[in-house]
NUZA-154381 format. One line per field, with one value per residue (C-alpha): x, y, z; residue in three letters. Coordinates in steps of 0.5 Angstrom, whole numbers, m for minus. Example, Ala and Ser with C-alpha at 12.3 -4.5 7.8 and 13.67 -1.06 7.14 Angstrom:
<recs>
X <- 25 / 27
Y <- m9 / m2
Z <- 16 / 14
r <- ALA / SER
</recs>
This chain:
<recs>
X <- 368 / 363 / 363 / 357 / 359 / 354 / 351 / 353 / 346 / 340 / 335 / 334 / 328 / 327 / 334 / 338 / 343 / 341 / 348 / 348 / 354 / 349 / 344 / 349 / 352 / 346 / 342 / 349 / 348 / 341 / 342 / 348 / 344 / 338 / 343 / 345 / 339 / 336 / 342 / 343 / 339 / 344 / 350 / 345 / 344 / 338 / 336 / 334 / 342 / 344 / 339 / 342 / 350 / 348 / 346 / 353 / 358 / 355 / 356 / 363 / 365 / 363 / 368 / 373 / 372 / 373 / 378 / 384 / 381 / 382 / 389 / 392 / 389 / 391 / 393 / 386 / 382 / 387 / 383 / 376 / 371 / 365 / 369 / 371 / 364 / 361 / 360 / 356 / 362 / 365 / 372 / 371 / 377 / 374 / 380 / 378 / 370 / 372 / 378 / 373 / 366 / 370 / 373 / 366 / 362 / 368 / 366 / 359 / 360 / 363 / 357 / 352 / 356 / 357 / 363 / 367 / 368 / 362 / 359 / 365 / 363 / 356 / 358 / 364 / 359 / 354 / 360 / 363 / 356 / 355 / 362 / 360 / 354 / 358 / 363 / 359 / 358 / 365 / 363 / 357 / 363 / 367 / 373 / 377 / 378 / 385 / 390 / 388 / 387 / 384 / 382 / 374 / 371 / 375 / 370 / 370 / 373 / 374 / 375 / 379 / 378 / 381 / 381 / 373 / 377 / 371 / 368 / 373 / 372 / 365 / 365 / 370 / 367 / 361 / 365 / 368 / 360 / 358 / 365 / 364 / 357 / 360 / 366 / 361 / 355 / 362 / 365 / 368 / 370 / 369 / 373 / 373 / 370 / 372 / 380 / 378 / 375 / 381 / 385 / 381 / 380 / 387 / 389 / 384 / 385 / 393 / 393 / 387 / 390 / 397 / 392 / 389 / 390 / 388 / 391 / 392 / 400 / 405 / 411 / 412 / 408 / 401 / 397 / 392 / 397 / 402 / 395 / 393 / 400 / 400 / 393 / 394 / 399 / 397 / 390 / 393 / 397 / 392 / 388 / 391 / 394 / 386 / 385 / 391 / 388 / 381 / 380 / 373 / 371 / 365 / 363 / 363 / 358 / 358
Y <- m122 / m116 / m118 / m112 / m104 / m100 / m95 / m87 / m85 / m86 / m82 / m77 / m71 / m66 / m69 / m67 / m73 / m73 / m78 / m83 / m79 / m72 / m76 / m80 / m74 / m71 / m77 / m76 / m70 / m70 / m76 / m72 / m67 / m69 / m74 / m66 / m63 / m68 / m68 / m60 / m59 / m64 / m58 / m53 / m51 / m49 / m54 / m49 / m47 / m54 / m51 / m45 / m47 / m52 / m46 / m43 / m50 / m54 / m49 / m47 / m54 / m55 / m50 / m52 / m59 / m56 / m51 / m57 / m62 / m57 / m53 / m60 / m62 / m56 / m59 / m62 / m55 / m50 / m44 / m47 / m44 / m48 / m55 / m52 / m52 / m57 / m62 / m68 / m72 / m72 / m68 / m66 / m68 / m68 / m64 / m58 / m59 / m60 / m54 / m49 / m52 / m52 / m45 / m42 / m46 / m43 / m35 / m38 / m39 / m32 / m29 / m33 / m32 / m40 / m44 / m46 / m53 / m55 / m53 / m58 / m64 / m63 / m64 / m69 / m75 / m73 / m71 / m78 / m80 / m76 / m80 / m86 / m85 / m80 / m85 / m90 / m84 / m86 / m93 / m91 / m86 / m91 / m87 / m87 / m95 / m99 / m102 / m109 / m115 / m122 / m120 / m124 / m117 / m114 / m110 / m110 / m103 / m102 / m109 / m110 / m113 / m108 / m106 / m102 / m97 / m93 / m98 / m98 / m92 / m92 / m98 / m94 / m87 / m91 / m94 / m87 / m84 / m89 / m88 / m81 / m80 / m85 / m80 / m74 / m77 / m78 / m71 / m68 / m62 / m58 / m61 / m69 / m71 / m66 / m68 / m76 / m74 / m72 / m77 / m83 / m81 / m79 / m86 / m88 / m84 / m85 / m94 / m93 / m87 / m92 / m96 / m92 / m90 / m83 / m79 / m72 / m71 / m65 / m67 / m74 / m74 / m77 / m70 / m74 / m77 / m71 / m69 / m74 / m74 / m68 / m66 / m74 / m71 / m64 / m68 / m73 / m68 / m62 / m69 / m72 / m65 / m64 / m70 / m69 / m62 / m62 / m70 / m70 / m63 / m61 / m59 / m51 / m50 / m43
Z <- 306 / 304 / 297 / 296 / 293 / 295 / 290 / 294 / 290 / 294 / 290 / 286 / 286 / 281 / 278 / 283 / 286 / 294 / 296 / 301 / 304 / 305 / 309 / 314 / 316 / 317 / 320 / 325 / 326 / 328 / 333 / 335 / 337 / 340 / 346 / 347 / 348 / 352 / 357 / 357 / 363 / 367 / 365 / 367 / 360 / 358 / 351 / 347 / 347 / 344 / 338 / 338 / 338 / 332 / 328 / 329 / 331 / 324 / 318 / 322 / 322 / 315 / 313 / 317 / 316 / 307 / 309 / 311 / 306 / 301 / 304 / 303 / 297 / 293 / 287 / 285 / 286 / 283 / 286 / 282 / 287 / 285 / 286 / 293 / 295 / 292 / 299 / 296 / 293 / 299 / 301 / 309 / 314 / 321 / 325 / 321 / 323 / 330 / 330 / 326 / 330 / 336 / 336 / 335 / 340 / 346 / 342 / 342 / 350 / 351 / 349 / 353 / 359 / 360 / 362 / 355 / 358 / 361 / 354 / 351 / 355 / 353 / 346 / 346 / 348 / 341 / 336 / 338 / 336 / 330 / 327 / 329 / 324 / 319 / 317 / 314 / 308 / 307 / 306 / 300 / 298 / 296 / 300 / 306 / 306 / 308 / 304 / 301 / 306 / 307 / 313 / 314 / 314 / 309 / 304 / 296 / 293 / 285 / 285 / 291 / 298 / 303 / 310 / 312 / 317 / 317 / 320 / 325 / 326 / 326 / 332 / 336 / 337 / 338 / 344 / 346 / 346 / 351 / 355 / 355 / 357 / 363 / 364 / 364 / 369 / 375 / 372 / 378 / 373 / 367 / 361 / 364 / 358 / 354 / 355 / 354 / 348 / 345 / 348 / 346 / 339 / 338 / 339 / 334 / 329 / 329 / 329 / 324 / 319 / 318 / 315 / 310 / 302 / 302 / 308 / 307 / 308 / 310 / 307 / 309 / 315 / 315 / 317 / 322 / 326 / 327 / 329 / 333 / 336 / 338 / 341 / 345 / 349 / 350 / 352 / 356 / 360 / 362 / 364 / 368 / 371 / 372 / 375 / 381 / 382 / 383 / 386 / 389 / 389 / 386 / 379 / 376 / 371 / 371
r <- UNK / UNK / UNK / UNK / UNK / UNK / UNK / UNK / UNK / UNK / UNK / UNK / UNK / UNK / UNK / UNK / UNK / UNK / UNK / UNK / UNK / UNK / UNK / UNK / UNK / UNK / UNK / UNK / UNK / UNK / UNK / UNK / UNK / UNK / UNK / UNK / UNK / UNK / UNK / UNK / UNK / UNK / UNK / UNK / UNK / UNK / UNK / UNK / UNK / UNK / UNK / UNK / UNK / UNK / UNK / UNK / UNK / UNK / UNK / UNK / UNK / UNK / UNK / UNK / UNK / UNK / UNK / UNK / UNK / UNK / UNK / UNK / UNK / UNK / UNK / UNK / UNK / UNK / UNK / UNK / UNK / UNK / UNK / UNK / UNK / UNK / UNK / UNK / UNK / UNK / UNK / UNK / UNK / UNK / UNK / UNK / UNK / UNK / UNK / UNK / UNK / UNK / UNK / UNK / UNK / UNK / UNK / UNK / UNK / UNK / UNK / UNK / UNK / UNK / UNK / UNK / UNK / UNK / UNK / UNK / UNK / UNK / UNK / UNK / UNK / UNK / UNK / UNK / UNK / UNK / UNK / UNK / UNK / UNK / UNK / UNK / UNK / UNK / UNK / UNK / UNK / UNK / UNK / UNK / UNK / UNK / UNK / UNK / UNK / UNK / UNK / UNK / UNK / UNK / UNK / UNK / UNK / UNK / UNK / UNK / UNK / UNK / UNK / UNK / UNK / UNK / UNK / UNK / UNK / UNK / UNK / UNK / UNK / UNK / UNK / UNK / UNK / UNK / UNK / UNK / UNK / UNK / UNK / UNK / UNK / UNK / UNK / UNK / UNK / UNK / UNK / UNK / UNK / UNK / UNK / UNK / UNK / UNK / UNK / UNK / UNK / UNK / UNK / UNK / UNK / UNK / UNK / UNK / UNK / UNK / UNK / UNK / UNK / UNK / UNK / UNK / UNK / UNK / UNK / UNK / UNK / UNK / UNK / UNK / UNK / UNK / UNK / UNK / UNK / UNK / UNK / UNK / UNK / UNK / UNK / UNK / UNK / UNK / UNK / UNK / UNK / UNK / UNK / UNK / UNK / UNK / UNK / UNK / UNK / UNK / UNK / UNK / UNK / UNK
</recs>
């Protein structure tokens, strides 16, 4: 069992707390990047197009990451603006980042005349890699942990030892990011990965989201596993529909 509570500052300049949560979810979004930018030209992508996506992609998935953690937890902000765009305790749920950052990279596409998809298998192997590192800022947080248990590898919570399942989480998308490279290097088509990406993290996100305390809820349903439900099967299905109709034919970049 891990007995240590993490302090969530990691310093502080000129009187302002900079939180180990900022500096993971940077951190994952700079490695993110940087797989993407080496591997654009394998996409016919031009490098500098990565840079150029994440000036766009990133703030729209930051506020779409807000947005949905704050629609369903309205009665804690009650319209206050300030604490709607104060970031830095946390408060970011992944299906509104990924939505938002998403929709805008397709747009982005649209006006560089790329294939949408082809751009989408690009980034799923480096999101999956943002996560893996992002989640640990939940552990310095002090959040989005498990039920109590007794488990060897349970962590200490507000006195309590309690499933790590940002650990969990952790460990999986780093797992999906080396599959989904993988996936990507032997893609017969447009959209291999990005369709695995939404299969394998939905499968994660709904074991995982039962685990935890937190859950953002629609009625009496978890949202993440309504979620996670939905994009699993949709996901699956285009999948293996793609797979049946394109066999071995060749890849489309453009």
């Amino acid at each position: 069992m891990f007995l240590y509570e993490p302090n969530p500052i990691a310093f502080t300049i000129l009187g302002q707390d900079i939180r180990w949560y900022g500096i993971c979810i940077a951190l994952g979004m700079l490695a993110g990047l940087s797989v993407a930018y080496f591997r654009a030209p394998r996409h016919q992508i031009q490098s500098d197009k990565v840079i150029d996506l994440a000036l766009i992609a990133i703030p729209a998935g930051i506020v779409g990451a807000r947005l949905y953690y704050v629609l369903f937890n309205w009665d804690l902000y009650g319209g206050d603006f300030f604490k709607i765009i104060n970031l830095r305790s946390g408060g970011l749920a992944i299906h509104g980042g990924l939505i938002l950052g998403i929709l805008a990279g397709v747009i982005c596409c649209k006006i560089w005349q790329i294939a949408p998809l082809n751009l989408l298998d690009l980034m799923v192997p480096s999101i999956a890699l943002a996560q893996a590192i992002g989640r640990w800022g939940n552990y310095f947080n002090q959040e989005a942990h498990g039920w109590p248990t007794d488990l060897p590898w349970a962590i200490l919570v507000n006195g309590e030892m309690v499933h790590p399942t940002f650990l969990y989480e952790s460990l999986w998308c780093l797992l999906m990011f080396f599959i989904l490279i993988m996936i990507d290097n032997r893609s017969r088509y447009n959209g291999r990965a990005f369709w695995a990406y939404g299969v394998l993290y939905s499968v994660e996100r709904f074991f995982v989201e039962q685990l935890r305390t937190d859950s953002l809820m629609l009625g009496p349903f978890r949202t993440a596993q309504v979620v996670s439900l939905l994009v699993f099967v949709i996901f699956l299905v285009i999948w293996i529909q793609m797979e049946r109709k394109h066999g071995r034919k060749g890849r489309i970049f453009y």
